[in-house]
DSSP file (Angstrom, degrees, kcal/mol; ACC not computed):
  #  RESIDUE AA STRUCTURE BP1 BP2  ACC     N-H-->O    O-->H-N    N-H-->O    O-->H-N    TCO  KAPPA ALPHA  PHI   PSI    X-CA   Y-CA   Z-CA
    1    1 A X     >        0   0    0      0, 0.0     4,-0.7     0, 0.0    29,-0.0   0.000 360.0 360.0 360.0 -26.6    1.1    7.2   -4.6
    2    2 A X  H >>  +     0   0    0      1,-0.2     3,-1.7     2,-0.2     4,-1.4   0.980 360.0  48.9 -71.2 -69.4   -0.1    3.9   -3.5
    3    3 A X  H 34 S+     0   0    0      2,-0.2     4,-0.3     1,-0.2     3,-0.3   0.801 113.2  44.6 -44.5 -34.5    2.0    2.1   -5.4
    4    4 A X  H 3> S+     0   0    0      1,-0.2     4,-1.1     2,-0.2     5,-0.3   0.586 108.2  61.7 -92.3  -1.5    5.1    3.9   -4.4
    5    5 A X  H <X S+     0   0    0     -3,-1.7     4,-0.8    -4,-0.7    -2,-0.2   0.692 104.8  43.7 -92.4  -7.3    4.0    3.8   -0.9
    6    6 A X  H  X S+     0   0    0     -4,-1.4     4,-0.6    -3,-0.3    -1,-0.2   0.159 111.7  57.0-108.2   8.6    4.0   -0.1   -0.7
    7    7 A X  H  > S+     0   0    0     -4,-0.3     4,-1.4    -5,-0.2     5,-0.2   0.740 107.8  43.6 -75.4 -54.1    7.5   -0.3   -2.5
    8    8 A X  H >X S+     0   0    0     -4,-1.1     4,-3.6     2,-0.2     3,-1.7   0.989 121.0  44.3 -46.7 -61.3    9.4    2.0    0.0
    9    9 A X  H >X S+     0   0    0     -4,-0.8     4,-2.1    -5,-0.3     3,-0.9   0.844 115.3  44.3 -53.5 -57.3    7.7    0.1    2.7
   10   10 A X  H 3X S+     0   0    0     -4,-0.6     4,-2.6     1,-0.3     5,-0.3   0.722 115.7  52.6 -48.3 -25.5    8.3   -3.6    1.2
   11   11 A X  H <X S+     0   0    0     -3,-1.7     4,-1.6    -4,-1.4     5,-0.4   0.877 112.3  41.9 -97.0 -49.9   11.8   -2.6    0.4
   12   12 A X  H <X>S+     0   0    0     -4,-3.6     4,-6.3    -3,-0.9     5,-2.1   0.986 117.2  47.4 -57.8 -44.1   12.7   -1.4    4.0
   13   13 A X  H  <5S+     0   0    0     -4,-2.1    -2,-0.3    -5,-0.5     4,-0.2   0.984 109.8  49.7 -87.4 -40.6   11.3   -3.8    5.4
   14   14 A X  H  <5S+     0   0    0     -4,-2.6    -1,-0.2     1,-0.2    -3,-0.2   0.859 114.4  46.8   3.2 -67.4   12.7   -6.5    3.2
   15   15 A X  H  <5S-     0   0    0     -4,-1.6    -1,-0.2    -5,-0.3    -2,-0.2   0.992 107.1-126.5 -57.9 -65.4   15.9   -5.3    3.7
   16   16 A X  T  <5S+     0   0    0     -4,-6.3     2,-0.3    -5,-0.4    -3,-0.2   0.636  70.3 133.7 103.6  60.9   15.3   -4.9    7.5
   17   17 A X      < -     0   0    0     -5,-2.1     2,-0.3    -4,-0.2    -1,-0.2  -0.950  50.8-140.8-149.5 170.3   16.6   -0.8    6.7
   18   18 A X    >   -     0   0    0     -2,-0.3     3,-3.2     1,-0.2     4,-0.2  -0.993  27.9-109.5-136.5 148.2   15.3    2.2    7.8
   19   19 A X  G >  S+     0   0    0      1,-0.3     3,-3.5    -2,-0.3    -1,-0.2   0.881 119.7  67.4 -44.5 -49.0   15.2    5.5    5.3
   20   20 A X  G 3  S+     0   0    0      1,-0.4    -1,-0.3    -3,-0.1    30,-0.0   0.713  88.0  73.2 -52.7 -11.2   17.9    7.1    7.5
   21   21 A X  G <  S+     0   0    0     -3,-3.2    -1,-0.4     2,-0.0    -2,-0.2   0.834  92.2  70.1 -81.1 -19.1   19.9    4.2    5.9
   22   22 A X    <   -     0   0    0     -3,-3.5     3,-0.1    -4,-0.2    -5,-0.0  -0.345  63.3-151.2 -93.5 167.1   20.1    5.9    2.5
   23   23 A X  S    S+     0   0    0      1,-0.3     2,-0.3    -2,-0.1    -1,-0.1   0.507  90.0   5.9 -88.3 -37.0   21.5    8.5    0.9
   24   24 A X        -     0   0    0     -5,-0.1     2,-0.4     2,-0.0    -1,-0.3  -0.987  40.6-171.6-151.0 131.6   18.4    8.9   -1.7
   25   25 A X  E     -a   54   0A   0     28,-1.6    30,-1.6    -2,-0.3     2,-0.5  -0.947  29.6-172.6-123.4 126.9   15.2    7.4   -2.1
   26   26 A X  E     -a   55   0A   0     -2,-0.4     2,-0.3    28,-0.2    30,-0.2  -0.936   7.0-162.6-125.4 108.4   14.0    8.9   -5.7
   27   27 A X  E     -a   56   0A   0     28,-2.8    30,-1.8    -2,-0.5    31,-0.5  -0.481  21.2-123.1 -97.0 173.7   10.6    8.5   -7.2
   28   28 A X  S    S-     0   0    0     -2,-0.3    30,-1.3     1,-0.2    29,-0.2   0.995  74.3 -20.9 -86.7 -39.0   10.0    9.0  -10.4
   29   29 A X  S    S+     0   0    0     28,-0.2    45,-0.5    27,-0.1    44,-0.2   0.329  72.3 131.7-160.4  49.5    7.4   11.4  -11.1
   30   30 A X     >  -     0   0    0      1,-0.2     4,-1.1    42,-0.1     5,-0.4   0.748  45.6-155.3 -69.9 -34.2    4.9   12.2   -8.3
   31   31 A X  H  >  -     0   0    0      3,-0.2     4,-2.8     2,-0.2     5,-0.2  -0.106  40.1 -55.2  77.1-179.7    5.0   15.8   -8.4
   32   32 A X  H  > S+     0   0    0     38,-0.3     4,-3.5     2,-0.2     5,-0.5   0.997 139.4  36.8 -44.4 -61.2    4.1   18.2   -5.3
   33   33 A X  H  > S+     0   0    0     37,-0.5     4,-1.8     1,-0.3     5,-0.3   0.983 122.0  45.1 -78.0 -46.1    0.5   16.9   -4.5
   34   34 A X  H  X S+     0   0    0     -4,-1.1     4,-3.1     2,-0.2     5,-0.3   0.975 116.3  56.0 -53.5 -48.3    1.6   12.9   -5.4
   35   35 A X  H  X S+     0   0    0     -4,-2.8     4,-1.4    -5,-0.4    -2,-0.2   0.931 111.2  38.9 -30.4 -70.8    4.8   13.9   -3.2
   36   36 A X  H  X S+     0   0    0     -4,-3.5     4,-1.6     1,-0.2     5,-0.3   0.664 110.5  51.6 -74.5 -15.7    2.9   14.8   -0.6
   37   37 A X  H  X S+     0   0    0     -4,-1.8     4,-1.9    -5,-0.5     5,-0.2   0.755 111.0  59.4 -81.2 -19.3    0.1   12.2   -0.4
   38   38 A X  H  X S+     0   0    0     -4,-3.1     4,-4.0    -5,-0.3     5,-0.3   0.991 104.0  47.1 -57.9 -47.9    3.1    9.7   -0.6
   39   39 A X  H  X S+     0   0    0     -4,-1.4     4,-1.7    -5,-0.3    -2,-0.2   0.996 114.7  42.1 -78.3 -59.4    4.4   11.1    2.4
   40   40 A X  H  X>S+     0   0    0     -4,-1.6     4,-1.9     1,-0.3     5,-0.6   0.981 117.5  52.4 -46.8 -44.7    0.7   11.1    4.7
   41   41 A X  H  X5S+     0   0    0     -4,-1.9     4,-2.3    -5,-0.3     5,-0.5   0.997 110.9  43.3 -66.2 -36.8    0.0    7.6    3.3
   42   42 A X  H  X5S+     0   0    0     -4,-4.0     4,-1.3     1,-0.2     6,-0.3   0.781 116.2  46.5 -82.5 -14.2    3.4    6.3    4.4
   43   43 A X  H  X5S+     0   0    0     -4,-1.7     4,-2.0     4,-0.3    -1,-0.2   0.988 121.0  40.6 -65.2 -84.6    3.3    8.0    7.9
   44   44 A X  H  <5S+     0   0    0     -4,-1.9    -2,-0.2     1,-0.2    -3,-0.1   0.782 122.7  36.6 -62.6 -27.2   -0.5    6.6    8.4
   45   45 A X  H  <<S+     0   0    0     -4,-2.3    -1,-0.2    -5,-0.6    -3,-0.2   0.985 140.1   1.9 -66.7 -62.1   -0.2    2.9    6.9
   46   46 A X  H  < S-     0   0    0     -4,-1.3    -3,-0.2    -5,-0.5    -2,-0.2  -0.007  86.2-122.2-148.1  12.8    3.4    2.0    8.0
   47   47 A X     <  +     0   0    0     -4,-2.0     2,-0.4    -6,-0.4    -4,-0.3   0.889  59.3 145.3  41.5  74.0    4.7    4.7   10.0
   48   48 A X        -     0   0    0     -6,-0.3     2,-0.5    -5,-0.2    -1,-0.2  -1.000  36.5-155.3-145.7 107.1    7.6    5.2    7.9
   49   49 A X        +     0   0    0     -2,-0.4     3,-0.1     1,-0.1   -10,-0.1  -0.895  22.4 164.2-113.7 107.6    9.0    9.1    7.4
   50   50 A X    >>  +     0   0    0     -2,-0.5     4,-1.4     1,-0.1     3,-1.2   0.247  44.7  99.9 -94.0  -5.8   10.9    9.3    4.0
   51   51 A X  G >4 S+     0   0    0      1,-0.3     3,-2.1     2,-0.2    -1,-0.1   0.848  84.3  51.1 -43.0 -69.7   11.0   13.6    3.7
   52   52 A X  G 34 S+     0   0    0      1,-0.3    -1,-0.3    -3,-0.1    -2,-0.1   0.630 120.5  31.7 -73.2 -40.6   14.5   13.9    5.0
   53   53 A X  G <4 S+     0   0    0     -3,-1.2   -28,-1.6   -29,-0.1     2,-0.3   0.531 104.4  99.6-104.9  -4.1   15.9   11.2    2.4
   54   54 A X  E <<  +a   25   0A   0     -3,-2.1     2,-0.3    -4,-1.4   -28,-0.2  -0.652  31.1 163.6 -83.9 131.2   13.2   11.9   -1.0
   55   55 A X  E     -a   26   0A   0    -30,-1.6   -28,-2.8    -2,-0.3     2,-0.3  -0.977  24.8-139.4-130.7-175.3   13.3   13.5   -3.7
   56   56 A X  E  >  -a   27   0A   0     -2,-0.3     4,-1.8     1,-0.2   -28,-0.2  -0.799   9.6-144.7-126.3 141.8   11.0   13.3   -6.9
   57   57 A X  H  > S+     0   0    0    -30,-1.8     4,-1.8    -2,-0.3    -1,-0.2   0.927 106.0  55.6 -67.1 -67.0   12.3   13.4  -10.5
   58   58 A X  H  4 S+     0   0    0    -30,-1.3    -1,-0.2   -31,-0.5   -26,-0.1   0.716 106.7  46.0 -39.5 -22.7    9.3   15.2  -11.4
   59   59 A X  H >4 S+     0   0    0      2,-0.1     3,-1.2   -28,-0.1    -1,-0.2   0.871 116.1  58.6 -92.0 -61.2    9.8   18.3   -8.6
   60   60 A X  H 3< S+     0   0    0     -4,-1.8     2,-0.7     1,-0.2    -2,-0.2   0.937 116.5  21.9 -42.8 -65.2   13.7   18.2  -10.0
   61   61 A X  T 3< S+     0   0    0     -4,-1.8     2,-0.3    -5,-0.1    -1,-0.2  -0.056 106.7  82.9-103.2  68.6   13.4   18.8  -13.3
   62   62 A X  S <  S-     0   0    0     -3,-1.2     2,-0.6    -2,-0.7     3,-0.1  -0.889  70.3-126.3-160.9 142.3   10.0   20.6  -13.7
   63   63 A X     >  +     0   0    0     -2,-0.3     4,-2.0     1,-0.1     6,-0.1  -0.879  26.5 178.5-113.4  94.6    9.4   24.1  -13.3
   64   64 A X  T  4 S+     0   0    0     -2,-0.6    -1,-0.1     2,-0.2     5,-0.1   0.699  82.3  54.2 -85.1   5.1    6.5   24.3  -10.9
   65   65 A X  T  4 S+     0   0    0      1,-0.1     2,-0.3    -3,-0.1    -1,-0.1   0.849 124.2  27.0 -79.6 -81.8    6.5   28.1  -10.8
   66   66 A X  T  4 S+     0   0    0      2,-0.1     2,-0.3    -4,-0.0    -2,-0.2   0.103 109.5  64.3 -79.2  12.3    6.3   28.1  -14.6
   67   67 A X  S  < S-     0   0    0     -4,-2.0     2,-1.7    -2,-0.3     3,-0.1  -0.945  72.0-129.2-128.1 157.1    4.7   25.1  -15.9
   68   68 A X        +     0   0    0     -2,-0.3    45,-0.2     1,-0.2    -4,-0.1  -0.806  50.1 148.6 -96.6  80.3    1.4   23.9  -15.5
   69   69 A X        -     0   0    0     -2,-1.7     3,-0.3     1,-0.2    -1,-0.2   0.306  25.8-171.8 -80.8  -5.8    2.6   20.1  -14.3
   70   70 A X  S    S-     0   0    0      1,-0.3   -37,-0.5    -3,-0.1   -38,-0.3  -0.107  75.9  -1.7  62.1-106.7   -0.4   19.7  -12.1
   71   71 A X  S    S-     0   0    0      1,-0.2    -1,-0.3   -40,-0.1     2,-0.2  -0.105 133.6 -62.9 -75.8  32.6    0.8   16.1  -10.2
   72   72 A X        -     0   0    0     -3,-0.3    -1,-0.2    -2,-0.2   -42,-0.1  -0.689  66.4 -64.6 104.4 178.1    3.7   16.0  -12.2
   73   73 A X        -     0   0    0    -44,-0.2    39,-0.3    -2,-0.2    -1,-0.2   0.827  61.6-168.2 -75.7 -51.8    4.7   15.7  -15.8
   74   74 A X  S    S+     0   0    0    -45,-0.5     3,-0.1    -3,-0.2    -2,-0.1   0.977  70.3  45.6  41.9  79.2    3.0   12.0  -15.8
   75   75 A X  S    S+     0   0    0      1,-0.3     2,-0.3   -46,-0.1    -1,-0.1  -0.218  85.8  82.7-177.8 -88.9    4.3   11.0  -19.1
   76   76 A X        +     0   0    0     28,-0.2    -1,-0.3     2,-0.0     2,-0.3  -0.415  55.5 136.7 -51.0 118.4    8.1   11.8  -19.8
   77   77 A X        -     0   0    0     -2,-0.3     2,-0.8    -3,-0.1   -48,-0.0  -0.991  40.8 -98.4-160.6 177.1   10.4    9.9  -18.8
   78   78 A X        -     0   0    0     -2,-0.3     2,-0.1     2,-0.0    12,-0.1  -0.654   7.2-166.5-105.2 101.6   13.8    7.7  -18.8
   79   79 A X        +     0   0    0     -2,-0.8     2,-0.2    11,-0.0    -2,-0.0  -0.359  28.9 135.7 -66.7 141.4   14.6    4.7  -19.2
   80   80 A X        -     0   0    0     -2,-0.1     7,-0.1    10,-0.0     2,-0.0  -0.865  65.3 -84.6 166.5 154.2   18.5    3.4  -18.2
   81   81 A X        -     0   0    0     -2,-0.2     2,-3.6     1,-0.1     0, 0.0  -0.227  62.8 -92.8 -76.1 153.9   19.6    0.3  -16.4
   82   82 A X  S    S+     0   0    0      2,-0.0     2,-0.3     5,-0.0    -1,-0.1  -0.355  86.0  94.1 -94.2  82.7   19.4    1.1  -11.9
   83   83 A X  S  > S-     0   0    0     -2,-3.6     4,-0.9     1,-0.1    -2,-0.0  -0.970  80.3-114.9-156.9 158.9   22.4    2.3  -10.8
   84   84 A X  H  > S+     0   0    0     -2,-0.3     4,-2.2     2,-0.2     3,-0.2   0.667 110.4  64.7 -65.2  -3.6   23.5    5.8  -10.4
   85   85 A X  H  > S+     0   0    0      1,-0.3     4,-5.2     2,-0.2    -1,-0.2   0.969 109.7  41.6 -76.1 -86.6   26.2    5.8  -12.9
   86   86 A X  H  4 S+     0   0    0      2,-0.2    -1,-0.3     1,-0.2    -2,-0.2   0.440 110.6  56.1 -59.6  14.3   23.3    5.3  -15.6
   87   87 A X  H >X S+     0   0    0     -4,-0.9     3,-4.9    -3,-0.2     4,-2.0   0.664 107.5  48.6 -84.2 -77.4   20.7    7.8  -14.1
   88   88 A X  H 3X S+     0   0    0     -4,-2.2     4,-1.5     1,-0.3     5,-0.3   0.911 111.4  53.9 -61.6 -22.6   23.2   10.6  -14.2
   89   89 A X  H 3X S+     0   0    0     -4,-5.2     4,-3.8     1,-0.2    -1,-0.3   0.942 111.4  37.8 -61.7 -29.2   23.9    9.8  -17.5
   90   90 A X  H <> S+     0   0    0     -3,-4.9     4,-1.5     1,-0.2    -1,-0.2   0.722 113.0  58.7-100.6  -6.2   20.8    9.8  -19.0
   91   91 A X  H  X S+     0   0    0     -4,-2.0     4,-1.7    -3,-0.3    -2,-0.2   0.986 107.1  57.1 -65.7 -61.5   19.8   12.8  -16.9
   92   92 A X  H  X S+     0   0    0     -4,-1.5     4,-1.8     2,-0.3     5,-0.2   0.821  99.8  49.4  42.3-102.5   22.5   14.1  -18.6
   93   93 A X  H  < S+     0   0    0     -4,-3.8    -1,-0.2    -5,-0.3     4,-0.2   0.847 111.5  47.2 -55.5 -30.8   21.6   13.6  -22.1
   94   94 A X  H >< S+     0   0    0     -4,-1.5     3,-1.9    -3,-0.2     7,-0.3   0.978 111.3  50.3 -78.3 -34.2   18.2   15.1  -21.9
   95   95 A X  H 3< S+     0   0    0     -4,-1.7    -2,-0.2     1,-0.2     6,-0.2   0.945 117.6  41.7 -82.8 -57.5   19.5   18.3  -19.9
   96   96 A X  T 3< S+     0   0    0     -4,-1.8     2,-0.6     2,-0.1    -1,-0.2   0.257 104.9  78.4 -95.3   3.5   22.6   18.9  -22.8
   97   97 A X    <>  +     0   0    0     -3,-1.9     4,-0.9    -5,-0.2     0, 0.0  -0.988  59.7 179.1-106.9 124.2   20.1   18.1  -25.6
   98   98 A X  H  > S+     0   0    0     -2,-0.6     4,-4.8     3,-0.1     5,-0.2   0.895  80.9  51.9 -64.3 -57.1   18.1   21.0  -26.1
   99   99 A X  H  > S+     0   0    0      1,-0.2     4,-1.8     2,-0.2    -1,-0.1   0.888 114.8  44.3 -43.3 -47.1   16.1   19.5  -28.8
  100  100 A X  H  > S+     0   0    0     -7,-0.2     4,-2.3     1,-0.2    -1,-0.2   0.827 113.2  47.8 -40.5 -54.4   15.4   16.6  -26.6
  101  101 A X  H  X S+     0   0    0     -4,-0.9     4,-0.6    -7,-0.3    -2,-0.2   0.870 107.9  58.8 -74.0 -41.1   14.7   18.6  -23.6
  102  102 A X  H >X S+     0   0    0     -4,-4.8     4,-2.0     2,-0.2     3,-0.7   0.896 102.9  54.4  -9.9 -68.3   12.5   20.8  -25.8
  103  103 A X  H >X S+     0   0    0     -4,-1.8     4,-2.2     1,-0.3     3,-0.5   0.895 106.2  51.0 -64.0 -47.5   10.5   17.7  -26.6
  104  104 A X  H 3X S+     0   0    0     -4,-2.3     4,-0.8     1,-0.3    -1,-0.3   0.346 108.2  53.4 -46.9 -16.0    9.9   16.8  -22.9
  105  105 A X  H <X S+     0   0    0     -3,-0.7     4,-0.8    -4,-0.6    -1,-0.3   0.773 107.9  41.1 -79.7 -28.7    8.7   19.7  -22.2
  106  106 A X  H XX S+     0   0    0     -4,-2.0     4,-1.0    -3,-0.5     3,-0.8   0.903 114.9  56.8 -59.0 -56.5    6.1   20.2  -24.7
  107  107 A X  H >X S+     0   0    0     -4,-2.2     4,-3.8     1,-0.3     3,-3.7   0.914 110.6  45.9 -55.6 -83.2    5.1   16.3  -24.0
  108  108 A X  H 3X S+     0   0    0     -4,-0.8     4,-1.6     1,-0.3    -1,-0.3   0.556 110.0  51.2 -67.1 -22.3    4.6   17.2  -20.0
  109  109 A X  H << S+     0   0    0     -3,-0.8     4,-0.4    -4,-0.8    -1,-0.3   0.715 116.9  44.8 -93.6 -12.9    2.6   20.5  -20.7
  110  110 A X  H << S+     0   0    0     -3,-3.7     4,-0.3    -4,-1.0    -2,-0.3   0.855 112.8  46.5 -59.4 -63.2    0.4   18.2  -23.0
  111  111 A X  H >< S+     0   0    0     -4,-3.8     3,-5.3    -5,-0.2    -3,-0.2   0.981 107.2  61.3 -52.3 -54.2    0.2   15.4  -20.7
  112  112 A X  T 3< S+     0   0    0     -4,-1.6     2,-6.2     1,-0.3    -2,-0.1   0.569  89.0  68.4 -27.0-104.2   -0.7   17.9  -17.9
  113  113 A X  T 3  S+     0   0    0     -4,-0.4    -1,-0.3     1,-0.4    -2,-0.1   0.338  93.3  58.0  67.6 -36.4   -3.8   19.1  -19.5
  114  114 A X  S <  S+     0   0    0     -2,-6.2    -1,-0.4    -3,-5.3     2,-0.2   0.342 103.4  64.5-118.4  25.4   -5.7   15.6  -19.0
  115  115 A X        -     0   0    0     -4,-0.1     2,-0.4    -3,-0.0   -45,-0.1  -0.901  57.2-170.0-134.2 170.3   -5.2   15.7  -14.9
  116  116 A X        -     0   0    0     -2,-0.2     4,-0.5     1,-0.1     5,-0.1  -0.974  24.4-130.9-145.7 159.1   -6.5   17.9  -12.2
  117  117 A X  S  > S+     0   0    0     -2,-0.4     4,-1.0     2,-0.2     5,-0.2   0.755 105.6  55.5 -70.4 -27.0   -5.4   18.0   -8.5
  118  118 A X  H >> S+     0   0    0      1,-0.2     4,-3.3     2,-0.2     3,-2.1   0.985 105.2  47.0 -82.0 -59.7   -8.5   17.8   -7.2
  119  119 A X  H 3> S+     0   0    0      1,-0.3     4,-1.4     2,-0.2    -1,-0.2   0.743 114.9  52.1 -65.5  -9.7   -9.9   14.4   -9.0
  120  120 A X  H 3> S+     0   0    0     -4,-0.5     4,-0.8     2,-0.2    -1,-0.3   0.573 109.3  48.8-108.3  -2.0   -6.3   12.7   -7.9
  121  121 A X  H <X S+     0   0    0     -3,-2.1     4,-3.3    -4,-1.0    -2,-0.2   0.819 116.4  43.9 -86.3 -31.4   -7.0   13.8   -4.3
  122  122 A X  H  X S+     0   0    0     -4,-3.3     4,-1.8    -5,-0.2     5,-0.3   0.992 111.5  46.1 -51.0 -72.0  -10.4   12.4   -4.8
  123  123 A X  H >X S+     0   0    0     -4,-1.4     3,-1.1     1,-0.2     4,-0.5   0.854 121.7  48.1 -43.0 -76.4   -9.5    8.8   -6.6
  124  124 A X  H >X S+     0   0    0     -4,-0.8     3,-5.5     1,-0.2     4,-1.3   0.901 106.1  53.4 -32.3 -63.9   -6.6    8.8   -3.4
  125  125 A X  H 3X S+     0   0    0     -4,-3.3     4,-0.7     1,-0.2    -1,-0.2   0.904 107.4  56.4 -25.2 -61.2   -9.2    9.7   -0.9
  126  126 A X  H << S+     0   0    0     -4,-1.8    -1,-0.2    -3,-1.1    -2,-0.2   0.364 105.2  48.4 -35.6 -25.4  -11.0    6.6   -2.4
  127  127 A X  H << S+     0   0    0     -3,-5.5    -1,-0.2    -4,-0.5    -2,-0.1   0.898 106.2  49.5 -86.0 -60.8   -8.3    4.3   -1.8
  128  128 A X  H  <        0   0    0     -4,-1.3    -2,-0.2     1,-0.3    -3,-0.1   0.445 360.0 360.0 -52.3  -8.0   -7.4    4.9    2.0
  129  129 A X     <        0   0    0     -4,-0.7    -1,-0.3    -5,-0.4    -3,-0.1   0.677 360.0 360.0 -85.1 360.0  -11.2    4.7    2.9
């Protein structure tokens, strides 16, 4: 969360932009409870509100009623060059491969397994103090 909370900000402010300038700001795989600690650090650090303009891979394609993803998948994911053209594509290929999509899910209900919410609200706690 830290890390994706000093990227939005360096990038706005770089830019000299403000979220309301986008269409999307997309992270890659914070999940609910990384979601949301993004959103309190970026508020208390740099006074920055992204809600309106986020979303998270991990909350998109993840089923948090029926999978145990804890913070997210924290594992799967895609590589393709950054522009939207190549995102939907390769978003794409895993959703119309089943086999594929299979595998990514089985990988993310593994990976889960080795995190808890509570010890990545501690280690956060731990930074911001």
């Amino acid at each position: 969360m830290a890390p994706a909370a000093r990227t939005v900000s360096e990038v706005l402010y770089d830019t000299n932009t403000t979220p309301d300038d986008y269409d999307l700001i997309l992270t890659g795989d914070l999940g609910f409870t990384g979601t949301q600690l993004l959103y309190k650090l970026l508020e208390r650090e740099y006074d920055i509100n992204i809600a309106s303009r986020h979303k998270d891979c991990g909350l998109m394609i993840y089923d948090l009623e029926g999978q145990d993803v804890n913070s997210g998948g924290s594992g799967c994911g895609i590589v393709c060059e950054n522009n939207e053209e190549a995102l939907y594509e390769a978003i794409k290929k895993v959703l119309i491969n089943k086999e594929l999509l299979d595998e990514y899910k089985e990988k993310a209900k593994i990976r889960s397994k080795l995190f808890s919410v509570e010890q990545r609200i501690t280690d956060f706690e731990s930074l911001i103090k």
